[in-house]
N, C-alpha and C positions, 0 to 999 in steps of 0.2 A: 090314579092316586095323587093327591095334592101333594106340595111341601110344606114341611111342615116348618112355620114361623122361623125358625131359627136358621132355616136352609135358606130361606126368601131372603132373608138380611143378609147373608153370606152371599150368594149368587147376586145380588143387586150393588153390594158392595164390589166385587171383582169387575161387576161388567162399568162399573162407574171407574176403577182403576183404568181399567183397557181402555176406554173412552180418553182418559185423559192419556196418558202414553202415547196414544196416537193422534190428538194434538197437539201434544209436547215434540211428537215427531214431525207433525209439519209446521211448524214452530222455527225449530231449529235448522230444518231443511231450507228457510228462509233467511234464519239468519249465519253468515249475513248476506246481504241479497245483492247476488254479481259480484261479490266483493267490496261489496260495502256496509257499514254495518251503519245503522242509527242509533239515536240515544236520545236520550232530554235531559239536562241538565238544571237542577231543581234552583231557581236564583236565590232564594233564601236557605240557608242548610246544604248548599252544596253537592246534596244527594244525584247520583247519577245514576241511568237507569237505560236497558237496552228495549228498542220493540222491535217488534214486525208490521212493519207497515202494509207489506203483502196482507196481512191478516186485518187490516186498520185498525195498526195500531197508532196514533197521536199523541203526540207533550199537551199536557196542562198549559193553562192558561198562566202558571206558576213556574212552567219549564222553557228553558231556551234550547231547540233542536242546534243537537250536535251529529253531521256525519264524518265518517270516519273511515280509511281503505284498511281492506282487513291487512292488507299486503306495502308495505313503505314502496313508495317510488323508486325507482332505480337514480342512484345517482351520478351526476358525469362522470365519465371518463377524464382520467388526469391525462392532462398535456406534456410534453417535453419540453420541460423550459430551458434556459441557458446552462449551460456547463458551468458547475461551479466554482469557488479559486480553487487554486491548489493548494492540498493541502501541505502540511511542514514535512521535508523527507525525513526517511527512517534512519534508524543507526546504520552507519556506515560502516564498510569492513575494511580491518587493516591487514597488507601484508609485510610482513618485512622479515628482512636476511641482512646477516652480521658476516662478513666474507673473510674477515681478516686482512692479513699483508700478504708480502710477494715483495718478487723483484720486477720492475714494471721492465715492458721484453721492449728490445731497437725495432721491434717492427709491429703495425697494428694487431691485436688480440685482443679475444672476451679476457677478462682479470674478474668478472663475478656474474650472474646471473639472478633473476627472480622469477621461478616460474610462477605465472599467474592464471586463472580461467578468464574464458569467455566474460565480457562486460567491459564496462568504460571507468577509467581509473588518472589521478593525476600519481604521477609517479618522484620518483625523487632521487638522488644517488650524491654522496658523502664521501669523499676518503683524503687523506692526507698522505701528501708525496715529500722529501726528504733524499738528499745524495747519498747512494750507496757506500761512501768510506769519507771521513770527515779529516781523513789523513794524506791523502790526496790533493796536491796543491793544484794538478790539472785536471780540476773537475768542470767540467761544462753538461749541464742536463736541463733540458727542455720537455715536461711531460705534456701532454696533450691526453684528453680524455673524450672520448662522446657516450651518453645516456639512450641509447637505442630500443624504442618499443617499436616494432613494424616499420612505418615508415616516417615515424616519425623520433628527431631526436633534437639534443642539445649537446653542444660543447661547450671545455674550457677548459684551461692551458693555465701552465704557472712553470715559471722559468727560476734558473740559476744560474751564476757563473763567478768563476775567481775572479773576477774584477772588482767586486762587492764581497768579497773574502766572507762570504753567507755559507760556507760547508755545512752547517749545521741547520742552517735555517728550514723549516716546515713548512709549507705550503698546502692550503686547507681550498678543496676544490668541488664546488657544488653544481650539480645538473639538477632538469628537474622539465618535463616533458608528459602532453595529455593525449592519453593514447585510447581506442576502442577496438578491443577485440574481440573481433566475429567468433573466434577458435581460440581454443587455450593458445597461450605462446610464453615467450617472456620477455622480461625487460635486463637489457647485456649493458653493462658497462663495459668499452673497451680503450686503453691504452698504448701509448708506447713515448719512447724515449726518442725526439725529435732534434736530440743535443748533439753527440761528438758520439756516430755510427759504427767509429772505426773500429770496437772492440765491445766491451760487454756494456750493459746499459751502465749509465752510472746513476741511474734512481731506484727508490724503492716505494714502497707504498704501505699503509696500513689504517686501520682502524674503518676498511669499504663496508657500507652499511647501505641498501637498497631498500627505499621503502614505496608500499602502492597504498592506496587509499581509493576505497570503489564511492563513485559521485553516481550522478546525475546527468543530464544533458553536457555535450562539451561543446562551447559555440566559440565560434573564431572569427570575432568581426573583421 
């Protein structure tokens, strides 16, 4: 039994679909070919347009062949170049301790302390020394101070005596020493009265103020 007209156009039709499909599939199985793809680039209008050469396909006489990697190059690898400046340091930390007075002792002693941590720090240490009784016409007092971080420190000394009739007089005594510590520790102001032994000190001290300031590199030409 034949088909009948209207089935012949139907089955002539599908089998012309499948025909094309399956050169649209080897078509594209070509492009792009190796990883390359071609094109023609139309010089008036601009128009661009992909073939398969595999299949021969050609640019017009009107087109300028363009190929192209379907895949970009890989680009170099970056190099290590020089180390750059350095940059400006960070805020810096402060520590400090207000100590008070005392009576500064005949023999060396800590008179205040700063515990600080681990890291590198310039330090610093303030106090003002003064005779213990301004009523006393036989006052002799010589204070001596050092600033001691590890093993590194500073001294300084400020003297009096009745000969200068200064009972009253104040004496303002600054240390100030750069220390790096591996281990928490701290920084000791220590004293004593290096004047007339024989009996109780005759200075006193007040207003000891300890301060650290965390730095940077500490170099020591």
């Amino acid at each position: 039994m034949g088909l009948l007209p209207g089935r012949r156009a139907y089955w002539a039709a599908l089998g012309a679909m499948v025909g094309a499909l399956a050169v649209g599939g080897i078509a594209w199985a070509d492009i792009p070919d190796a990883g390359v793809i071609h094109g023609c680039f139309k010089t008036v209008g601009g128009g661009l347009r992909v073939i398969d050469t595999s299949a021969g396909g050609t640019c017009n006489a009107s087109e300028t062949p363009l190929d192209w990697n379907q895949t970009g190059p890989t680009g170099a690898k970056g190099s290590t170049g020089a180390a750059g400046s350095t940059g400006p340091a960070g805020p810096s930390s402060v520590f400090v301790r207000a100590l008070g007075g005392g009576d500064v002792p005949n023999d060396p002693a800590t008179i205040g302390s700063l515990p600080l941590p681990a890291g590198k720090f310039l330090i610093t240490a303030k106090l003002e020394v003064f005779p213990a009784s301004v009523s006393d016409t036989d006052v002799f007092w010589e204070v001596e101070c050092s600033l001691v971080a590890g093993s590194d420190g500073d001294a300084a000394a400020e003297a009096d005596d009745t000969s200068d009739f200064h009972f009253s007089r104040e004496g303002t005594m600054s240390m100030m020493v750069a220390h790096e510590f591996t281990d928490p520790g701290t920084a000791d102001v220590d004293c004593f009265d290096r004047g007339d032994r024989s009996g109780p000190s005759d200075a006193d001290f007040s207003d000891l103020v300890i301060t650290a300031i965390a730095t940077g590199d500490i170099h020591r030409p």
